[in-house]
C-alpha positions as CSV (number, residue, x, y, z in Angstrom):
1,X,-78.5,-224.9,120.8
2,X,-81.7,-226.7,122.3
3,X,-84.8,-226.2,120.4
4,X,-87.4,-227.7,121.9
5,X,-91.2,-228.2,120.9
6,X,-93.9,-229.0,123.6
7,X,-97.7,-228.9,122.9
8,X,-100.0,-227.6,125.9
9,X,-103.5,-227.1,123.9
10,X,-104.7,-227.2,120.0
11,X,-104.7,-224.0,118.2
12,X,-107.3,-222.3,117.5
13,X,-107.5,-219.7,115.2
14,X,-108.4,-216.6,115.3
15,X,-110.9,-216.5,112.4
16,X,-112.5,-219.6,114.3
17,X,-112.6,-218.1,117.5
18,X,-114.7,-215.4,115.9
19,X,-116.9,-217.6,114.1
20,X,-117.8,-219.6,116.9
21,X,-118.1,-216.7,119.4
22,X,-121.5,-216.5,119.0
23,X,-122.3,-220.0,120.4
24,X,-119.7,-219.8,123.4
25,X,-121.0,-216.5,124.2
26,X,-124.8,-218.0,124.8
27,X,-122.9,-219.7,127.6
28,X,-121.2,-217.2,129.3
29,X,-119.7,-214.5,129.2
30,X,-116.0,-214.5,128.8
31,X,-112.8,-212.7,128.1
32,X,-111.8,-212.1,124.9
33,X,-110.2,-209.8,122.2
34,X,-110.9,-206.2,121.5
35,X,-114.6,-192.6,123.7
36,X,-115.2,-189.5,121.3
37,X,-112.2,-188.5,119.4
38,X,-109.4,-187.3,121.0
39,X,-110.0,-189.6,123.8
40,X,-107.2,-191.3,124.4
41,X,-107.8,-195.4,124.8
42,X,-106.5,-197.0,128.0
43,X,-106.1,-200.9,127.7
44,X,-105.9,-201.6,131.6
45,X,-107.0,-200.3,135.2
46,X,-103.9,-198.2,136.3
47,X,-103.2,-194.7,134.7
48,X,-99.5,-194.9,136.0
49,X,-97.0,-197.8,135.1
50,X,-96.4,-200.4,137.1
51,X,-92.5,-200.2,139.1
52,X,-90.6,-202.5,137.4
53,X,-87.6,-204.1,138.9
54,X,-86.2,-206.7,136.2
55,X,-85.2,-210.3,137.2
56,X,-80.9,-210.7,137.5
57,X,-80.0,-210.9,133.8
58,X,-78.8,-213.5,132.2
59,X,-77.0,-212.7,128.0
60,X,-76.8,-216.4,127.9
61,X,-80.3,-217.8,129.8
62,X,-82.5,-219.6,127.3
63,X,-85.7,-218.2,125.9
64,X,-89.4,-219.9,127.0
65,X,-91.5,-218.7,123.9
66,X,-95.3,-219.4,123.9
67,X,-96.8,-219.4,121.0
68,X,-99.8,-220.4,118.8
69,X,-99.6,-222.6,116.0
70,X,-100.6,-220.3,113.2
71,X,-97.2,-217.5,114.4
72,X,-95.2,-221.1,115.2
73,X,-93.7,-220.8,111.3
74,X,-92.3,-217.4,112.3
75,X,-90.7,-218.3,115.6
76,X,-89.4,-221.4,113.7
77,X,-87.8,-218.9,111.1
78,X,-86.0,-216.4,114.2
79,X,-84.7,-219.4,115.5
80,X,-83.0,-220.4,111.9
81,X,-81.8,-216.7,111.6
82,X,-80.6,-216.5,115.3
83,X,-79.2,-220.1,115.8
84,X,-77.0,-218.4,118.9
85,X,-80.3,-218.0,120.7
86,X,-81.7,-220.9,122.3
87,X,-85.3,-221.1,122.1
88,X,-87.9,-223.8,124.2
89,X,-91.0,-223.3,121.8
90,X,-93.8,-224.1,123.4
91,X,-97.5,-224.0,121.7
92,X,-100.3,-222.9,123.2
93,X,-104.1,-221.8,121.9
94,X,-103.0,-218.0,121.9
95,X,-105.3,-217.7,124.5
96,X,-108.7,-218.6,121.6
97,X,-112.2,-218.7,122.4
98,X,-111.8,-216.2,125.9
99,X,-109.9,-219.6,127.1
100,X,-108.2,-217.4,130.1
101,X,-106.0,-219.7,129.5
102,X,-102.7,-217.4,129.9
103,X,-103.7,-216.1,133.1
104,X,-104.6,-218.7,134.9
105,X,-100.9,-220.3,134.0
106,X,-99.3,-216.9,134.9
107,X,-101.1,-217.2,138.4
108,X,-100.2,-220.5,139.0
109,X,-96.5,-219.5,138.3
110,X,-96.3,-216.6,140.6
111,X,-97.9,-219.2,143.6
112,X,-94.9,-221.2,142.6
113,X,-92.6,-218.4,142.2
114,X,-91.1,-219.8,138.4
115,X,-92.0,-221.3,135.8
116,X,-93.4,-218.2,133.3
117,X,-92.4,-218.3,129.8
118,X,-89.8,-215.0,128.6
119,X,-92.4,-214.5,125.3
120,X,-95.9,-214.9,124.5
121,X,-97.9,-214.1,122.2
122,X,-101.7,-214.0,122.9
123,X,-104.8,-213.7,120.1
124,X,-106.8,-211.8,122.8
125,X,-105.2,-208.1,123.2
126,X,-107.5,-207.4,125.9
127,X,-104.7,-209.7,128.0
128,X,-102.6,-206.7,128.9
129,X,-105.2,-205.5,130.8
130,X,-104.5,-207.9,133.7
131,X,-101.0,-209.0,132.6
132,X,-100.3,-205.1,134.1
133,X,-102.5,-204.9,137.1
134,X,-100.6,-204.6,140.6
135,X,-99.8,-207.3,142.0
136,X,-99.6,-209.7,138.3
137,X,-97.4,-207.1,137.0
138,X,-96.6,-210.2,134.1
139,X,-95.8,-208.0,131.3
140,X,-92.2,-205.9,131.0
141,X,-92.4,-202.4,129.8
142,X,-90.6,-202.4,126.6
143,X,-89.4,-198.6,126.1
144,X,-85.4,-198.8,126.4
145,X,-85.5,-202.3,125.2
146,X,-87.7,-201.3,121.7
147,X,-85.8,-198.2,120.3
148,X,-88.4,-194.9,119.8
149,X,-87.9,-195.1,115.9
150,X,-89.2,-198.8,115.9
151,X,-92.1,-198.0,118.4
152,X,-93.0,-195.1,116.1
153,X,-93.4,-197.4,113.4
154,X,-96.5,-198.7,114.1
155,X,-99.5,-198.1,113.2
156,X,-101.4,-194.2,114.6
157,X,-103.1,-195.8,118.0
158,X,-101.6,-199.6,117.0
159,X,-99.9,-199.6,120.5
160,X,-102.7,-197.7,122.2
161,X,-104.0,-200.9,124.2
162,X,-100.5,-201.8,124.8
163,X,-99.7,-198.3,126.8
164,X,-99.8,-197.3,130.4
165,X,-98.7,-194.0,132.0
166,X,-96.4,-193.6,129.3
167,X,-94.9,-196.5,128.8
168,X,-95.3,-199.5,126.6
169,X,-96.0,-203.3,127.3
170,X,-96.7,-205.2,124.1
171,X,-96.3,-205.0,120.5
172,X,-99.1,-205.5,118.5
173,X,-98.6,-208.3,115.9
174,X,-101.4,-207.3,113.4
175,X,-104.2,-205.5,112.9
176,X,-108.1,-205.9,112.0
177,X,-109.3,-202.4,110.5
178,X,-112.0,-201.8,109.2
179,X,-112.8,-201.0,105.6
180,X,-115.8,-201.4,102.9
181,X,-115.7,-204.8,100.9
182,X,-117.8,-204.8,97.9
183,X,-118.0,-207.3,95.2
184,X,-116.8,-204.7,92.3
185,X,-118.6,-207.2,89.3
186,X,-122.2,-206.8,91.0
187,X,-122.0,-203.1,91.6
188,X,-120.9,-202.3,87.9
189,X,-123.9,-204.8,87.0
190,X,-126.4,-203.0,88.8
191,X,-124.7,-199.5,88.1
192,X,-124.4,-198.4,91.6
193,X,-121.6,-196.3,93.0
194,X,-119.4,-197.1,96.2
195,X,-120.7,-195.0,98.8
196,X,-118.1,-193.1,101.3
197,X,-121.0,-192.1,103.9
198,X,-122.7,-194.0,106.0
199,X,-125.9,-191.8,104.9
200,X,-125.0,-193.0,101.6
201,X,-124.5,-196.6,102.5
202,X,-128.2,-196.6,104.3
203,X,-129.3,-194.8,100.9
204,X,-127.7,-197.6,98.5
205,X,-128.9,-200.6,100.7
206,X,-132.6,-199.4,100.7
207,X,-132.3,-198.9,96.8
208,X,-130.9,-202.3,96.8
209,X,-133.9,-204.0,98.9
210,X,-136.1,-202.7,96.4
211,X,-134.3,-203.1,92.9
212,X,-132.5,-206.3,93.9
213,X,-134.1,-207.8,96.7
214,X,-132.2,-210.7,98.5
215,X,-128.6,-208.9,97.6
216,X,-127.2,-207.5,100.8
217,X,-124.9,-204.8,101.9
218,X,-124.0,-205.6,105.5
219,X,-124.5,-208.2,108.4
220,X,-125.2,-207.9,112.4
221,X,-125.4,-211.4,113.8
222,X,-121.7,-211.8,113.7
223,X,-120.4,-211.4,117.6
224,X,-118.4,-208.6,116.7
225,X,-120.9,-206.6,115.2
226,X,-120.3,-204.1,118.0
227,X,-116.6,-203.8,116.8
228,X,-117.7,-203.2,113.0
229,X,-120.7,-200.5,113.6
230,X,-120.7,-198.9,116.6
231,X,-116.6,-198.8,117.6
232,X,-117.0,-196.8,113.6
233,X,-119.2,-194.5,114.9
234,X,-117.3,-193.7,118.4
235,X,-120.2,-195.2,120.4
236,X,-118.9,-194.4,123.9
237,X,-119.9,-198.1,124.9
238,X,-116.5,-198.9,125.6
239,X,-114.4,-196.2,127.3
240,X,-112.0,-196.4,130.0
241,X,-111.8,-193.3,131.0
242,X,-109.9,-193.2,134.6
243,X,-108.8,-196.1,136.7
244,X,-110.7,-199.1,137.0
245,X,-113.3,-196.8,135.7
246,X,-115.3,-197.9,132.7
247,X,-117.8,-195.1,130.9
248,X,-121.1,-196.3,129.4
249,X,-123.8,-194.6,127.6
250,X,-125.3,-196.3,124.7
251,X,-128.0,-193.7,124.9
252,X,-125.5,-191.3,123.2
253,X,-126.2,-190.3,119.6
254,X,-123.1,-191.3,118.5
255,X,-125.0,-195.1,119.6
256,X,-128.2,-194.3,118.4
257,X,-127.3,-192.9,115.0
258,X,-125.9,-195.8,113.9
259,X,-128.8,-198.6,115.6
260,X,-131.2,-196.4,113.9
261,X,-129.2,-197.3,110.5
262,X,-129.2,-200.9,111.0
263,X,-132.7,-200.8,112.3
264,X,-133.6,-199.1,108.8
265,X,-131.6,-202.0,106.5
266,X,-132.7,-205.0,108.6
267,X,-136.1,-204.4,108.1
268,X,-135.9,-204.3,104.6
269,X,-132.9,-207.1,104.6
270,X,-130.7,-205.4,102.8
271,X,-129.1,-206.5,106.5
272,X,-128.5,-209.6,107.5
273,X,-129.0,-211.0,111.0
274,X,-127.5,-214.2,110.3
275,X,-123.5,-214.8,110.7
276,X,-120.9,-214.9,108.0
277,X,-119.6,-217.6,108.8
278,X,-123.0,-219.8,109.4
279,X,-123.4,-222.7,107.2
280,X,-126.5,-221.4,105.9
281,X,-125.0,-217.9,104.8
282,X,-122.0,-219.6,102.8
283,X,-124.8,-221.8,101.0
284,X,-127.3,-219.2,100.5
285,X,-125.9,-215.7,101.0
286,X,-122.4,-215.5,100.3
287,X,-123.0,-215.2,96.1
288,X,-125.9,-212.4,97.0
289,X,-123.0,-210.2,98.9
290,X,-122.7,-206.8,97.8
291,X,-121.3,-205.2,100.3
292,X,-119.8,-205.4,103.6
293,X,-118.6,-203.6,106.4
294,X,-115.2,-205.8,107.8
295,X,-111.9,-206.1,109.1
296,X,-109.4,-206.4,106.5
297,X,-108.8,-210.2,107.4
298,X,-112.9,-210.7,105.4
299,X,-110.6,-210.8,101.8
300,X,-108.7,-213.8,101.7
301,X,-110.3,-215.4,104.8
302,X,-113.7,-215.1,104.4
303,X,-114.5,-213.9,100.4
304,X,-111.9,-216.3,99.3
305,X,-111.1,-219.1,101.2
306,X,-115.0,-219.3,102.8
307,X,-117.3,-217.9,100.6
308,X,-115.6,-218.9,97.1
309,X,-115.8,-215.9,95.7
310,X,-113.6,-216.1,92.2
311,X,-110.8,-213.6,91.7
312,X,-111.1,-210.4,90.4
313,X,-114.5,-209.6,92.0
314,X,-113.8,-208.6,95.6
315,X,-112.5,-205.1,96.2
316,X,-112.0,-202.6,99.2
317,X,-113.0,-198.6,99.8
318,X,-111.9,-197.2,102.9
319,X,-114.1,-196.2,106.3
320,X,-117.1,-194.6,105.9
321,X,-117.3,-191.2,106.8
322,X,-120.5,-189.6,108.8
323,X,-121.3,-186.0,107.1
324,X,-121.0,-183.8,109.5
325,X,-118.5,-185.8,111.2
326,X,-114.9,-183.5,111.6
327,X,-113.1,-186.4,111.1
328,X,-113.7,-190.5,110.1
329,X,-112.8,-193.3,112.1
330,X,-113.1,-197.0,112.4
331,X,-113.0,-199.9,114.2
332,X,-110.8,-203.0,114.6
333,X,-111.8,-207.2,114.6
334,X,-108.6,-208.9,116.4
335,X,-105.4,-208.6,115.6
336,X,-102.7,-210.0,118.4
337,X,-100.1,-208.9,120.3
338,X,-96.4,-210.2,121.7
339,X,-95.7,-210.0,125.3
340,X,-92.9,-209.7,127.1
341,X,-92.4,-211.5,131.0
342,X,-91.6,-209.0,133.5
343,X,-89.4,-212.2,135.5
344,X,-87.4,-213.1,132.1
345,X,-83.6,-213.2,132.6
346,X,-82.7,-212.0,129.0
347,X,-84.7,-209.3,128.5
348,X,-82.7,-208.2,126.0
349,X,-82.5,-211.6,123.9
350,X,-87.3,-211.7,124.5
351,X,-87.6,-208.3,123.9
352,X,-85.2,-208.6,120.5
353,X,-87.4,-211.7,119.1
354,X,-90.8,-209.8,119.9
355,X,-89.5,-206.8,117.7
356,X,-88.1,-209.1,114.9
357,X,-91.8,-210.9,114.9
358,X,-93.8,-207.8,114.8
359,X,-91.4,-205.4,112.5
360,X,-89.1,-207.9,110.3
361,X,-90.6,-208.4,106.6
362,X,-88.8,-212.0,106.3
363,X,-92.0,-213.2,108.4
364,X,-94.5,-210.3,108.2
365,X,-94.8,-209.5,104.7
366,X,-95.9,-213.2,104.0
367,X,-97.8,-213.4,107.2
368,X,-101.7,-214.4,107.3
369,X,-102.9,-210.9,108.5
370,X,-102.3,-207.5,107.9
371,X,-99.4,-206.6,110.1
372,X,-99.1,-203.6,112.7
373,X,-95.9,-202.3,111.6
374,X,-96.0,-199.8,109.2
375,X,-93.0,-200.6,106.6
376,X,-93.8,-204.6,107.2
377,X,-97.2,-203.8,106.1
378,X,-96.4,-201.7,103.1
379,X,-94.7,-205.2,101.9
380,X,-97.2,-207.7,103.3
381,X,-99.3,-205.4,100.9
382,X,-97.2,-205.3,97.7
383,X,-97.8,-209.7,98.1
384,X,-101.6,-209.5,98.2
385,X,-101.3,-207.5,94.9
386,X,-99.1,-210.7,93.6
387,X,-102.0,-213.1,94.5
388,X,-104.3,-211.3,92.3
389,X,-107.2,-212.5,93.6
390,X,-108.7,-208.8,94.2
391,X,-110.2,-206.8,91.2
392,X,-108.8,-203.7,92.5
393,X,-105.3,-202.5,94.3
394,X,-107.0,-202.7,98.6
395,X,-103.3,-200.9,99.2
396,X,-104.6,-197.9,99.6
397,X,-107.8,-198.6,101.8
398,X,-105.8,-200.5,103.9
399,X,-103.3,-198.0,104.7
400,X,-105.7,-195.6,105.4
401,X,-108.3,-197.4,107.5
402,X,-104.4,-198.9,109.5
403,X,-104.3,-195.2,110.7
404,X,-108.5,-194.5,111.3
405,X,-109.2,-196.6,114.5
406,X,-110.9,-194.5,117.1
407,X,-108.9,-194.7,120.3
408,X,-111.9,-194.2,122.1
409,X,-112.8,-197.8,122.4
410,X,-110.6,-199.1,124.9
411,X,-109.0,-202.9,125.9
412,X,-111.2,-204.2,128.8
413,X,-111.1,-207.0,130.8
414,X,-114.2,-208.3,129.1
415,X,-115.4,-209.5,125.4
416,X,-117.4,-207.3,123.7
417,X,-118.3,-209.8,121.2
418,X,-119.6,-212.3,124.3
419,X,-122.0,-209.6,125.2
420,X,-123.1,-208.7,122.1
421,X,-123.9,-212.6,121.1
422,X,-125.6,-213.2,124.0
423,X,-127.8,-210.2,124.7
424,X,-128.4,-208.2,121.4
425,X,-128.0,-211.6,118.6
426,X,-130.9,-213.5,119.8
427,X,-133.0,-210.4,120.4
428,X,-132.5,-209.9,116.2
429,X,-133.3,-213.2,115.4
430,X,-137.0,-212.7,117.6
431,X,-137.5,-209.6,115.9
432,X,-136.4,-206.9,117.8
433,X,-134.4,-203.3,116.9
434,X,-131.2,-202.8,117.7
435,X,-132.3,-199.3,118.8
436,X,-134.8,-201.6,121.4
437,X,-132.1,-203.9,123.1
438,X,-129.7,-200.5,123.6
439,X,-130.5,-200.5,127.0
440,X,-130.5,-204.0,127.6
441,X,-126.4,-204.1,126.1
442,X,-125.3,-201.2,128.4
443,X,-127.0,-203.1,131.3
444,X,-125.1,-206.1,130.2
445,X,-121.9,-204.4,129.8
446,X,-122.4,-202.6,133.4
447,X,-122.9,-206.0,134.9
448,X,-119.9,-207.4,133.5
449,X,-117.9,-204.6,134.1
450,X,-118.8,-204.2,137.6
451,X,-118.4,-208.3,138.0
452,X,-114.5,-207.4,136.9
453,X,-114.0,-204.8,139.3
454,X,-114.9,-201.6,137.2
455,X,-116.7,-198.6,138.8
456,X,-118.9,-198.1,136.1
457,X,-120.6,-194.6,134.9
């Protein structure tokens, strides 16, 4: 057995990526990760798969697995539990930071006709979009090598951005839902309930601009604002909804509801426009958080490890609701996904360690993020309880918010959070509404869009 560890670029994490999207997003606009309900969400351009006509197989051919360094533990530990496989590891930056990285590489393999690793796994889901276009056709549909049970398994819409005309071309590693943090000690101090409505949470954060001015309940200069708010509120700003066809309309109340919210709390700051993960917020904001609005990732990464926030504080409700809303969804901040080369010769052997990854609980359950896979998730779950760092059981938020992301925002070839930092962020900090830069986001989305080769409507 050859096990073999080559280092292409640093890692960079996913929390990072998200914290500095902001400032690469002023730059340009660049790929990265992440329609009304029942819509069904499309990751890529093609409404039927992709023929797929597998390399000559190969039981015995070794296994190329790209990986970043923060999943490089768990490959480590499939290769100690399957020492008849032979592995080349090889890290990469999980395609970070909308680095493109992955598809340049896979571009320059298919000039050459060889060299593309069997596994990947990428940070930036959006990735399947291209890996399945005509003529790339990178990523192997999985159904027949994953068994139906274990696809089942996942998460309600987990594997939405990983399906095309039926079939299924990457397993999602983890997810990012979102749910309601508050800090549990503050709201029993000032003897305010947990809201389940987003009338309600507008309500609560104007009583707390005037009772306890400089607490807040929510933040929108974070680059993925967009994926927070208005994915929560099944803003159609997002929607593929044919072929290379991408549907925008940020006029839609389903939009404007929700900037007309934000509007309301910014101006009295019980909203911040400043970023979590700014300097200045950890210094002078963090210990005034009340409440807010984040992927499930915000409790040990950000409350605990960034913001300091003792134990026994920090607790989670799930979604909001809108009254009058037939149902409650919400949106999603990351979460990765394990893809599967089209040209590997041991499809069996790639497709086997991208199911153990995603599904097995001897990596998953003690894994950094909440993971996609139902039963792995229920015990990654049971572990956060043993930290006790949270003052309440986030078990049952979790679970419910896993199976509460609208499918209506779809996997594009293009970064929301880019477009968001560098059109609607500094418009915030120079004073203007959300509800007033609407127009200029869908414009910016359009011209992105069209840029990539959408027809947009």
């Amino acid at each position: 057995m050859i096990h073999i560890r080559t280092t292409l670029v640093p890692h960079a994490a996913r929390r990072r990526r998200l914290a500095a999207a902001a400032a690469l997003a002023a730059a340009a606009l660049v790929l990265a990760a992440c329609g009304k309900a029942g819509t069904p969400a499309t990751g890529g351009t093609s409404s039927s798969a992709p023929s797929f006509k597998p390399a000559t197989q190969n039981s015995s051919a070794p296994l190329t697995v790209w990986v970043d360094s923060t999943r490089l533990p768990g490959v480590q530990a499939y290769q100690k539990a399957h020492p008849g496989v032979k592995l080349n590891i090889v890290t990469y930056n999980g395609d970070a930071n909308g680095s493109n990285y992955l598809q340049t590489k896979v571009e320059l393999y298919d000039r050459a006709g060889s060299g593309w690793p069997d596994v990947v796994f990428t940070e930036n889901v959006n990735d399947i979009t291209w890996a399945t276009e005509p003529g790339i056709d990178f990523a192997a549909p999985l159904n027949g090598y994953v068994p139906a049970a274990t696809l089942a398994g996942f998460a309600t819409n987990a594997l939405s951005p990983c399906t095309f005309g039926g079939k299924v071309y990457c397993l999602r590693n983890d997810l990012a839902q979102d749910v309601l943090w508050y800090n549990k000690k503050l709201m029993n101090s000032f003897g305010y309930q947990v809201p389940a409505t987003w009338q309600q949470y507008q309500a609560l954060g104007e009583k707390v601009a005037a009772q306890h001015p400089g607490y807040i309940i929510g933040t929108v200069g974070d680059a993925w604002a967009p994926e927070v708010y208005f994915w929560a509120s099944q803003c159609p700003a997002n929607q593929v909804t044919a072929p290379s066809t991408l549907t925008v309309n940020t006029a839609s109340p389903d939009c404007t509801r929700m900037a007309s919210l934000l509007d309301t709390l910014i101006k009295d700051k019980a909203v911040s426009t400043d970023t979590v993960f700014s300097a200045g917020f950890a210094k002078n904001t963090a210990s005034k958080v009340l409440m807010l609005v984040g992927p499930s990732w915000y409790g040990q990464t950000l409350f605990n490890a960034v913001f300091k926030t003792p134990a026994g504080q920090i607790a989670a409700a799930p979604p909001l609701a809108w009254a009058g809303d037939s149902a409650t969804y919400t949106g999603d901040v990351g979460g990765g996904a394990w893809i599967v080369s089209a040209h590997s010769a041991n499809l069996k052997a790639a497709t086997a360690l991208a199911t153990w990854m995603t599904t097995s609980n001897a990596y998953q359950a003690t894994a950094g993020t909440y993971p996609a896979y139902k039963a792995a998730a229920a015990a990654w779950l049971a572990n956060q309880a043993r930290t006790g760092y949270f003052a309440d059981n986030v078990a049952p938020a979790f679970t419910e918010a896993a199976g509460m992301v609208w499918p209506g925002w779809s996997a594009t070839k293009f970064s929301q959070e880019a477009i968001w930092a560098a059109t609607v962020v500094p418009a915030l900090t120079q004073g203007k509404t959300i509800t007033s830069m609407l127009g200029a986001w869908q414009t910016a989305i359009r011209d992105q869009a069209q840029a990539l080769g959408y027809t947009v409507k």
